[in-house]
N, C-alpha and C positions, 0 to 999 in steps of 0.2 A: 611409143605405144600409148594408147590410148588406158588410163589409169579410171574411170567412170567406174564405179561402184555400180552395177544394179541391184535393185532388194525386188525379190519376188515373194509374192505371199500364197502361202501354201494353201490349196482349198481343205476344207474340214477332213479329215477321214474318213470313209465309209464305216459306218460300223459293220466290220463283217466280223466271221468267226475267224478269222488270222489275227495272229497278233500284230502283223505287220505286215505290209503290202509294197515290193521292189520296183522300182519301173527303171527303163534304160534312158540313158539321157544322151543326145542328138542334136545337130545343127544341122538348118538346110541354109547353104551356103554358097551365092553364084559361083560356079566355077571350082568349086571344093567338096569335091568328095569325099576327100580322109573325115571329115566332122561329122558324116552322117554312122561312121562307127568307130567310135570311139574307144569301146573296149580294143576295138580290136588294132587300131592306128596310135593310140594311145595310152599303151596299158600301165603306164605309170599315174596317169590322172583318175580319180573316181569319176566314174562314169554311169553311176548308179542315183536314184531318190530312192530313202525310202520312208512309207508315210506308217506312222506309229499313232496309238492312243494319245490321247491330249493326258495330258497329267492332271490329276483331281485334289485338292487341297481340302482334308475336312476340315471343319469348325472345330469350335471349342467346345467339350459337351458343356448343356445351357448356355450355350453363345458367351460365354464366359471366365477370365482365367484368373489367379491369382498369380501372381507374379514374387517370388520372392526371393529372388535376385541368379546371378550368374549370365544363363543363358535362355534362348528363349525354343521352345522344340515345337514344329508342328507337325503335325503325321498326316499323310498323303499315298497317292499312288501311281507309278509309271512319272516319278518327279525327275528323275535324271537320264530317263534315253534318250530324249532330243534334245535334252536344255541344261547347263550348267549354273554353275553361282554367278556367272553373269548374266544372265539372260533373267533372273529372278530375281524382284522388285519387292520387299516386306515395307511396310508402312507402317508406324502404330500412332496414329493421329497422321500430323504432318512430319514427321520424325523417322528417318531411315533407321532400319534394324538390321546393322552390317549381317550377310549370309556369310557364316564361317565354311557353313557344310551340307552339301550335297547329297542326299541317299539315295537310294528307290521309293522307301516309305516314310523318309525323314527329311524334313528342312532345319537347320540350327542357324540363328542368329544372337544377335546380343545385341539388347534393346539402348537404349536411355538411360544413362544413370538417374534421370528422375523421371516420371512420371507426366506426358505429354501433356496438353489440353486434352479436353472431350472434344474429339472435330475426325473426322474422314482425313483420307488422304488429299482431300480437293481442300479442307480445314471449314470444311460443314460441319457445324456446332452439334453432337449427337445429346439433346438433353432430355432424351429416355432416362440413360444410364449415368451420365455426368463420368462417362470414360473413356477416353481414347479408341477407337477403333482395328482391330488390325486386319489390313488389307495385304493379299498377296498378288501381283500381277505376273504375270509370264510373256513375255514380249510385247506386243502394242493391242494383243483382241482379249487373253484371256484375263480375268481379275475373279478372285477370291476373299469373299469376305470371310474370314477367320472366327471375328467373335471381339468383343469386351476385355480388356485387360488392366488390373487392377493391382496397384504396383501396394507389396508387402514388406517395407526397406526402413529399418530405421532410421528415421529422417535425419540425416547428418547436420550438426547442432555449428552453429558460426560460433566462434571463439569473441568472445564479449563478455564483458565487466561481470557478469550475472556469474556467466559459466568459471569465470576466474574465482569467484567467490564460494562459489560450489564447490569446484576443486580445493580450495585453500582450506574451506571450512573442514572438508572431508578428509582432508590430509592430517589436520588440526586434530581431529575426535581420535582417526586411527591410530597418531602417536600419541597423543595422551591415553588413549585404552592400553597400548602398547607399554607406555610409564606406568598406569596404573596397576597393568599384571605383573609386572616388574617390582613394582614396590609391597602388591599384596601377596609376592613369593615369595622379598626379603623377611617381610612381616612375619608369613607363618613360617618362614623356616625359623626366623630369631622367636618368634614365639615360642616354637616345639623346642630351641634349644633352651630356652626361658625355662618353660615347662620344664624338660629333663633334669637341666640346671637346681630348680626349685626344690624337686623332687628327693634328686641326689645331696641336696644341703638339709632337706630336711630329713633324712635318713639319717646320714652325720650328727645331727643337731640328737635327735631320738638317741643315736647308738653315747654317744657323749651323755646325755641325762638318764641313758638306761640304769646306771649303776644306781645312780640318786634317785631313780622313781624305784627301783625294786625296796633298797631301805628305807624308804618312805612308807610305800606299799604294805613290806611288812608291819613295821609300825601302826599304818591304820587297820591295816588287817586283824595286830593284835585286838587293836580299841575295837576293832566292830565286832571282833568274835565274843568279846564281855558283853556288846550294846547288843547283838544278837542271842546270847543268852536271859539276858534281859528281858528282851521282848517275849523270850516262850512265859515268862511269868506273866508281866504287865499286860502282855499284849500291842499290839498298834494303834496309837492315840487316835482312833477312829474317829469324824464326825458321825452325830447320828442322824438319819435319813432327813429331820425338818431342815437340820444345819447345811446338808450335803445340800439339799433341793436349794434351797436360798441362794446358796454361794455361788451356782451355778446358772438357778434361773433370775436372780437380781442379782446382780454382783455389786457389793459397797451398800446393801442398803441391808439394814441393820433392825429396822422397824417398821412392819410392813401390815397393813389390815389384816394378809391372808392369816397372821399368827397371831389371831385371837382365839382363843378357845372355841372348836362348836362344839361341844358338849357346852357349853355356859350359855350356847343359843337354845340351845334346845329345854332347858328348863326355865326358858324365858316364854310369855304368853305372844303367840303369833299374831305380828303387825303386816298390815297394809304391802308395806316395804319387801315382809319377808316370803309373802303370795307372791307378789309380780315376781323376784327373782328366780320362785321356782317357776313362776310361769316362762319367765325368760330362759331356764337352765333347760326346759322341756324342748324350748328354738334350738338351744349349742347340742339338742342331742339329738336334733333335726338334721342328717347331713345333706338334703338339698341345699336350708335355711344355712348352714356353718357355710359350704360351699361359696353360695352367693353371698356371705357378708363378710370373708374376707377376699373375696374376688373385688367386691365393690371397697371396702376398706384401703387394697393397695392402689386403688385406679385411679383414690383421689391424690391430688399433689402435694395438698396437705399435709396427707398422711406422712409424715417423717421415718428413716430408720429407727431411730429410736421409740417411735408407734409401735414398730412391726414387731420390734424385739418384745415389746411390751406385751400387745397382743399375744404373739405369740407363747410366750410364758403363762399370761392367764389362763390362756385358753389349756395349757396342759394342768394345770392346779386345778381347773374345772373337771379336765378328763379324766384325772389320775386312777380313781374307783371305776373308771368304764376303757379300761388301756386296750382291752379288744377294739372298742368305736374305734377308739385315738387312730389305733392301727390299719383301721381302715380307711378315715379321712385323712391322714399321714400320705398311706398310698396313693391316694386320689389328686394329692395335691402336687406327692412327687415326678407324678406322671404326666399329670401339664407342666410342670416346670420342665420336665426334660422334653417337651411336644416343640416348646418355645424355645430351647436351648439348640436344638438339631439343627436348626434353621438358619441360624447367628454362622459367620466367619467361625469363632474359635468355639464350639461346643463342649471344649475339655474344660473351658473358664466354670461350666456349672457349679454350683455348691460350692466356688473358690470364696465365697466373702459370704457373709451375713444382709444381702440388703432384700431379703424378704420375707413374708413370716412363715412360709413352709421352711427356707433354711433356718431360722431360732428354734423352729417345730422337735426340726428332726437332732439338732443339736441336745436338746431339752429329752426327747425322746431318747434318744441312748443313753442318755448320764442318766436318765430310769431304769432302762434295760442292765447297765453296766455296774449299776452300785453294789450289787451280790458281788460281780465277779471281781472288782475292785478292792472290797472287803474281804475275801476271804482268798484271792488268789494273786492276782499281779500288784495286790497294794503293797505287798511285803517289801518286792524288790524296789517298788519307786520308793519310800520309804528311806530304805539303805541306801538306795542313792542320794536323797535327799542330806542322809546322816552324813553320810563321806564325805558330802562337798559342804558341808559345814562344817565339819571336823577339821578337815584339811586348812580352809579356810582359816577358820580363830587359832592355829597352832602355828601362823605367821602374825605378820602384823596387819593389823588393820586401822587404816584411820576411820577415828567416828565421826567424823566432821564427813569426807568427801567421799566414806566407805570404799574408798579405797583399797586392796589386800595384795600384798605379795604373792599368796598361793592362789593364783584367779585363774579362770578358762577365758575370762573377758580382759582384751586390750584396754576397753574404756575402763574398767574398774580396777586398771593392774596400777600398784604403789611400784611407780619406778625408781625411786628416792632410796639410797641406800640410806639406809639408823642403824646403828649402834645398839644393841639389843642384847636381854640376856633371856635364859629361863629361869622362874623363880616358882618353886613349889611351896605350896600354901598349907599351914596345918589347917582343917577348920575344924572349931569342936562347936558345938551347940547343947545347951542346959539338960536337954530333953537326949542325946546324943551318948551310948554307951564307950566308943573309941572316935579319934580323929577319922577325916576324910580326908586325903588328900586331892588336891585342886591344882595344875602346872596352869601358871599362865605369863603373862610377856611383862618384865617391867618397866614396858611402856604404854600399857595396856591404864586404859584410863579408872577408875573407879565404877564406874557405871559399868564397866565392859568385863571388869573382876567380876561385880556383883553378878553379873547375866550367869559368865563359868561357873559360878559357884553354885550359884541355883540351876542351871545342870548337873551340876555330879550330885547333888542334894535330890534333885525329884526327880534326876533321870528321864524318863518315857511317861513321866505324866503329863497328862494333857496340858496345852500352853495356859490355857483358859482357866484352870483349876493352879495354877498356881499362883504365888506372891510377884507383885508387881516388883520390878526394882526398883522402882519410884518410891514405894511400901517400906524400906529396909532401908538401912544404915550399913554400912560398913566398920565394924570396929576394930582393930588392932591392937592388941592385947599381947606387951612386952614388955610383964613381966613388973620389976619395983615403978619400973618405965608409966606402971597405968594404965588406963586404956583410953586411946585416939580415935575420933570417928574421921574417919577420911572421906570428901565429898569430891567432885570434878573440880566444884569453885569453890574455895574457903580465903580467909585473911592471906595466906601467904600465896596465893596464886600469884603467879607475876604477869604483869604487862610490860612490854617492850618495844616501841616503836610504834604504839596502837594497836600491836597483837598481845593476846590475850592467852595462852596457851593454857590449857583443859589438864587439870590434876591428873598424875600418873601415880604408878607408885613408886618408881624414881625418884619423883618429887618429895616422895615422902621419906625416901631413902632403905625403902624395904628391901628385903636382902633375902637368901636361902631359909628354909625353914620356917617363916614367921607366921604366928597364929593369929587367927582370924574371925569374927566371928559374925554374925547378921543379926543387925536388932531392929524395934521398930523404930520409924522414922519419928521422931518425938517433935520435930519444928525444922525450918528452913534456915536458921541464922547461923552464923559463923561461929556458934560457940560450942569449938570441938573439943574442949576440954571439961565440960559437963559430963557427968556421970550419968551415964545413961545404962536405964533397966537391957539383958537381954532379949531378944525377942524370944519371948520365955517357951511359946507352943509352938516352935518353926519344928515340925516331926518332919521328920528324913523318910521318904516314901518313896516308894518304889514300883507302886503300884498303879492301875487306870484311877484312882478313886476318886468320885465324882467332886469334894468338897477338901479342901486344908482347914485344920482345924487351927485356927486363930485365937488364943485371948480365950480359948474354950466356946468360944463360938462359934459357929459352921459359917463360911462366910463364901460366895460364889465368886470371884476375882474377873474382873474384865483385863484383858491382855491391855496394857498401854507399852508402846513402842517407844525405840529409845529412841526416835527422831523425833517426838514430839517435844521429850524433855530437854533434846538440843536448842529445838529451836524457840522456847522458854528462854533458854541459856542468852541466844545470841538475841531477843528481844532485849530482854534487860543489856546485853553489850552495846546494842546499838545504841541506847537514848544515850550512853557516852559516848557513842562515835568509838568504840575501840571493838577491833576483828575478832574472832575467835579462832584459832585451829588447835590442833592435834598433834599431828606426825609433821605433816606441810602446809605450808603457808600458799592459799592459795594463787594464781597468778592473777586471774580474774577479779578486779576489786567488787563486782556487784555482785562473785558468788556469794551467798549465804550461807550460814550454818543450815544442815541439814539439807541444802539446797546444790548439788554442785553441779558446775554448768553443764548446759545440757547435751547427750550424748552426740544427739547431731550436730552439735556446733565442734568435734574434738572430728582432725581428721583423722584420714585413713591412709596416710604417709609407710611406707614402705617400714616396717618395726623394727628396731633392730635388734641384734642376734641374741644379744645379752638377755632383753626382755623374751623373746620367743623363746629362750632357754626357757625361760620361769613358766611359761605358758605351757609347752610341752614338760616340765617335770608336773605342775599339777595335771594334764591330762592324761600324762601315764600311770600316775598314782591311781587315779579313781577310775582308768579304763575297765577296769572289771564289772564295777558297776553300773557302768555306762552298757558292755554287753549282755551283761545279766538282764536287765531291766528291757534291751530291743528284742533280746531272745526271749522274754515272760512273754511280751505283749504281741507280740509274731508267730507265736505257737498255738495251735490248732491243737486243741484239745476238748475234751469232755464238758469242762469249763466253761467254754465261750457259749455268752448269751446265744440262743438262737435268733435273735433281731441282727446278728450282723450278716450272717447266711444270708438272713430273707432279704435285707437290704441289696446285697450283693446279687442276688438274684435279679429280682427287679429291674437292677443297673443294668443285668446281661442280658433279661429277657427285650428290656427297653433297645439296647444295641442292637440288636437281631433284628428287630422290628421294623426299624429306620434305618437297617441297611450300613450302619456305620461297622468299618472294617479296618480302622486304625485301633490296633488291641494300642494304643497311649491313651483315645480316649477317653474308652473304657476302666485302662487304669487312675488316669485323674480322675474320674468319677470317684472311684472306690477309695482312692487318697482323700479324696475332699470330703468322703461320708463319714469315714473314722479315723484314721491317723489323724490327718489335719483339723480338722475337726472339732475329737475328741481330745485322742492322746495329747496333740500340740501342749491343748489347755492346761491339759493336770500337769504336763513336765513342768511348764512355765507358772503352774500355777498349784500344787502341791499342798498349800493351804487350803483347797476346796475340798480335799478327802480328808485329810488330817487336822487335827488338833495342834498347831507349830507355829512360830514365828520364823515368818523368811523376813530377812533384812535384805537392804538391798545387796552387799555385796555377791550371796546366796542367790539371787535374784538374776543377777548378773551371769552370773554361770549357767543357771539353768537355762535361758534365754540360748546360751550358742548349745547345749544339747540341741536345746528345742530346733535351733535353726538346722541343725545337723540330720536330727530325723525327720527335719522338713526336705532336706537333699537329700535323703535316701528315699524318698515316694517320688522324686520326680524320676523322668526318666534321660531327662536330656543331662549330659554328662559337663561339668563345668571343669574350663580350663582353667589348671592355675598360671600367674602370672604374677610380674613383679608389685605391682599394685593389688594383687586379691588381701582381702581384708585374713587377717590373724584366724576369723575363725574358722574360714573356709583351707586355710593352709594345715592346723592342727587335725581334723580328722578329714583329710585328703585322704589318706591309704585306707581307712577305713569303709569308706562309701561305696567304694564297689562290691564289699562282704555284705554292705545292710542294705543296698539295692536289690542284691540277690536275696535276702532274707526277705521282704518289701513283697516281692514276684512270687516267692516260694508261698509264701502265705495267703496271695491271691488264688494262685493254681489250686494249696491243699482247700483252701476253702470250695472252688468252683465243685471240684471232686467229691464234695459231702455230701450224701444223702439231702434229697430236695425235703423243707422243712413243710412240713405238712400242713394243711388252712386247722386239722384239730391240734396238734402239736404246740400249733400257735397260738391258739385259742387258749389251750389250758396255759399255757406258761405265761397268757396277758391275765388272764383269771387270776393266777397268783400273783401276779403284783398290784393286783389290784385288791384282794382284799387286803397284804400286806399294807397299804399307802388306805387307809381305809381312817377318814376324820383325822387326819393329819393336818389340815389348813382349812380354815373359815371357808368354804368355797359359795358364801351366800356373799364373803364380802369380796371376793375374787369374781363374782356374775357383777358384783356392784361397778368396779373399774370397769370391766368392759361395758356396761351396758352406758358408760359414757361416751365410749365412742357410739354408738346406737344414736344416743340423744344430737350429738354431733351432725351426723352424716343421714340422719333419716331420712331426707327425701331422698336423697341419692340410695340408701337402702331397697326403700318402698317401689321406686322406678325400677330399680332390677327387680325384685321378687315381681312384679307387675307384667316384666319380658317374660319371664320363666314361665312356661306351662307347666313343669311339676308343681312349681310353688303354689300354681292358681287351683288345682287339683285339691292341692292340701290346705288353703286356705290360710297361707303362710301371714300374710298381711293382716289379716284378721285377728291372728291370735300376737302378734306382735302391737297389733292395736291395744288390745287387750290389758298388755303388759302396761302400758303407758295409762290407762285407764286407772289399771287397779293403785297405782301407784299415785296417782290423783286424789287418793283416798286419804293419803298421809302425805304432808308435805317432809317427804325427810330427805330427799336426794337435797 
């Protein structure tokens, strides 16, 4: 049989309205009839054509696909009644797109795993689009252009060196991230056990010293309740306001122009000199002219902190009599400072330091506002704190060389050195004196350090200033057919020993229980204590604030000299022989000096141990009362409190709101930095600026970890302890979340107060102002300032120049003026 394939090609379809059109199929065949019917000779064979729609292939809408990955679909119509996935050709460039699938209205292939040339299926460059083409053909007539297709596939990356190092790198970071959360879990778990650990030792530690701080306690409890009876008589060794102002607005400076009399000016006939400065005082009471000449003053570089402190101090000794102004260039200055603070990364830093002259301003501004309520209400209990931790103090041992003490709240200043020690109570009688007084002190307590005791329980709560120097007095010992002995620190029998020199006790001298004692004047500095010396015949026993000791029957005013000065007399003259001085202990450090001991920062911060932390917590438990007494005075909203800390407080809140700021921290650092830290800080650590006292340093030392203490109760970020936190953050750890909450409580009662009125305010700066009324030279107070004037006057005159208020007012002109008049007299 003849096996020829024939292909017949089918004519178009008619379009008619059938969907399809049957015809019969037939051979005419010599001699063969059966072929001309088929069906009917035939009927196992089809014998039938039937002609159908051509199948229509749309495009891609916008001739266009995006391609991102699997398969490829295109939609169509009448695609599979005459033609299969054989007979349909997809192309996307020159690249077959296998046909999986066959529908009525669907074609499915699967293209390329990448993305063809831009070319037809003949591999004509299409550089319209710069994309592949996809063509659909259906036997050898029909062809369908599809459209553009645009492959969306992550381009699969070849394994090479690069890709190796990517991987390795990234393998690297994730196990080490992986290490590092591993180590910073062990971390904080051993921390938190650290912490709990710490916590629970020091509670132990507490419950162990509790019995010894209560008879401690009582003890000083009994002495403060005498020192507190005391006080209602004498009263509280008060400075009085020129003293307070000083200490606060120069501190260490002792002789200042502003404390020359102006009453003595004023009966003096008016100079040259003394025109311009009121011409000049009429500028400071200009506040455009104030404005712009401390704006221009901090701009220059020159200008130093210590400028701005300065500044700023005159400038309030100027304003003291107009404390309304103050209060309003105060505001003016506050409110740029915090304009500029807002803006900064950490806006809570405001007011944290002193480095400009609105912060010395407003520092100087409260310690005016606050000196009523200081005096007459919270001074009492700083005061008794004051008294307890000296108390406590000198009833241990103290070295006078390295002030060193066994009963300290400070590591650096704690005497870790066990001595040998006893109590020895002292008779003292005096000429003038109707019975003995008795005096307990330590006999290894030096002579100098007798003398100090005695002249406490002798003048008690009088002012440090109003009494006899020790330096003034003799120590005498009077025992009896014995004679009398004047005992010095250094006399003939002091011994030296290996180049140490060790400071007279009364040990040394071999004093014992009972022995009498008395204080005379200091007649010469020589070794010759077996001279008969007069008593110091007018030394009256006082009890009282009063202003003068009556000496020799003359009124004589005493300047305080400190005992570290007389030390280091002591260790001058040791040195020119080359031989050491100490005390209690010898120190380690050969270059320490007498009255000098090395310095805190050079002494670490090594884990303490338990023995000393004992002594550190038995004094903190002893004087904690006074510790809470003194954060509860100053934390309590009452009737009392200046109205400037309101207003302050206001300003801060109303400035928060303003700027949007919505972290209440803040706003609370603001209020910390305007008066806790600020203020309070100062007087804890610094106690001598209200009072009439001598702090020594050991005194000094203590009040410093108060001070740090209520420096961590204004903050609010909460500090973990650990094995490394230093002694003093360990000892009032349990404490600090009670004076945190005290800290908060006192912001809230304050926000809650009646808003403080613009008359309110008015009158209560009225009264301090004529209280402070020719208190201070303030012609020679315009004098300093007006040198930075002379200073910086171009740069002055250039800003008054920019300023249109100033040009209105004619600022320049009358600043000329100043300099004119003063051309009159050469006296600057």
């Amino acid at each position: 049989m003849d096996t020829t394939i024939n292909r017949l090609s089918s004519p178009i379809a008619l379009k008619m309205s059938e969907s399809q059109i049957t015809f019969q199929l037939s051979f005419v065949m010599d001699n063969v009839l059966s072929v001309k019917d088929l069906n009917k000779h035939f009927q196992n064979l089809r014998s039938t054509i039937i002609y159908v729609e051509d199948p229509i292939y749309f495009p891609f809408p916008s001739f266009k696909k995006l391609y991102k990955g699997d398969t490829l679909v295109i939609e169509g119509e009448n695609l599979n009644i005459a033609s299969d996935e054989s007979d349909v050709n997809v192309t996307i460039g020159t690249m077959q797109c296998n046909v999986t699938s066959l529908a009525l209205t669907q074609l499915v292939c699967t293209p390329p795993a990448q993305q063809p040339l831009p070319t037809d299926e003949n591999g004509t460059e299409q550089t319209s689009q710069e994309l592949p083409l996809v063509v659909v053909r259906v036997g050898q007539n029909l062809r369908f252009q599809i459209g553009y297709l645009k492959y969306d596939l992550m381009k699969p990356y070849t394994f090479s060196h690069v890709l190796f190092g990517i991987v390795i790198g990234t393998l690297f970071i994730v196990v080490s991230l992986v290490v590092i959360l591993i180590i910073y879990r062990r971390k904080s778990t051993q921390a938190e056990r650290e912490y709990k650990r710490i916590q629970i030792q020091m509670d132990t530690l507490e419950s162990n010293v509790r019995m010894e701080c209560k008879q401690a306690f009582a003890e000083l409890q009994t002495d403060m309740t005498d020192l507190t009876a005391d006080l209602e008589n004498s009263g509280i060794p008060t400075l009085d306001h020129v003293n307070y102002i000083m200490k606060v607005f120069f501190p260490g400076v002792t002789d200042h122009p502003i404390l020359n009399s102006s009453k003595f000016r004023i009966n003096m006939p008016r100079t040259n000199y003394d025109q311009a400065m009121m011409q000049f005082e009429q500028l400071i009471n200009n506040k455009v002219f104030l404005l712009i000449f401390i704006e221009t003053l901090e701009a220059q570089k020159s200008f130093s902190i210590r400028d701005k402190v300065n500044v700023a101090s005159l400038l309030m000794i100027v304003l003291m009599n107009k404390m309304e102004y103050a209060t309003d260039v105060l505001k003016c200055l506050l409110l740029r400072l915090i304009d500029k603070s807002v803006v900064t990364k950490h806006p809570q830093l405001m007011l944290r330091r002193t480095e400009s002259v609105v912060e010395k301003m407003l520092t100087n501004y409260m310690a005016i506002c606050m000196y009523d309520y200081l005096k007459e209400y919270s001074g009492n209990s700083l005061f008794l704190l004051y008294k307890a931790i000296k108390h406590q103090i000198e009833k241990g041992l103290v070295d006078a060389v390295t002030h060193d003490a066994r009963y300290s709240l400070s590591e650096e200043r704690l005497l870790r050195e066990q001595i040998t020690h006893s109590v020895v109570t002292l008779h003292i009688i005096q000429d003038d004196l109707d019975e003995k007084i008795q005096c307990k002190v330590l006999d290894c307590d030096t002579i100098t350090q007798v003398k100090s005791k005695i002249l406490d329980a002798l003048f008690k709560n009088t002012p440090f200033s109003m009494r006899p120097s020790v330096h003034d007095l003799d120590l005498e010992w009077r025992h009896g057919r014995g004679g009398h002995l004047t005992l010095q620190d250094e006399d003939l029998t002091t011994k030296t020993i290996g180049g140490w020199k060790r400071i007279n006790t009364l040990a040394h001298y071999g004093i014992k229980e009972s022995a009498v004692m008395s204080l005379i004047a200091r007649q010469n500095d020589n070794y010759n204590n077996f001279s008969n010396k007069q008593p110091y015949p007018n030394c009256y026993y006082i009890n009282n604030s009063s202003s003068h000791i009556s000496i020799n029957g003359d009124m004589v005013h005493h300047t305080p000299t400190l005992q570290q000065s007389h030390l280091m007399n002591f260790q001058n003259q040791a040195q020119q022989t080359h031989v050491r001085i100490y005390h209690l202990v010898r120190s380690i450090d050969e270059k320490t000096s007498l009255g000098q001991q090395q310095s805190l920062h050079e002494r670490t911060h090594k884990a303490i141990p338990e023995i000393f932390l004992t002594r550190l917590l038995a004094t903190k438990g002893t004087i904690q009362k006074f510790v809470d007494d003194f954060f509860g005075t100053i934390l309590t909203v009452n009737s009392m409190l200046p109205p400037a800390v309101k207003w302050i407080f206001d300003i801060l809140d109303d400035a928060a709101k303003r700027h949007g700021i919505i972290d209440p921290d803040v706003v609370h650092a603001w209020k910390s930095n305007s008066l806790p830290l600020r203020f309070w800080v100062n007087f804890i650590k610094n106690p001598d600026f209200i009072f009439d006292i001598n702090k020594s340093p050991s005194v000094d030392a203590c009040l410093s970890v108060i001070a740090q203490t209520f420096m961590d109760s204004c903050s609010t970020t909460e500090y973990r302890l650990g094995k490394d936190s230093p002694s003093n953050k360990l000892l009032f750890a349990k404490d600090l979340p009670q004076y945190r909450e005290m800290v908060a409580n006192f912001y809230t009662e304050i926000a809650h107060m009646p808003q403080i009125s613009d008359q309110d305010m008015c009158t209560a700066m009225q009264q301090l102002s004529i209280q402070q009324q020719e208190e201070f030279d303030v012609i020679a107070a315009l004098k300093e300032l007006y040198i930075y004037v002379t200073k910086y006057r171009d740069q002055i005159i250039d800003s008054l120049d920019m300023d249109i208020h100033a040009k209105k007012m004619h600022l320049i002109h009358k600043l000329e003026n100043v300099a004119c008049t003063l051309e009159g007299q050469n006296y600057l």
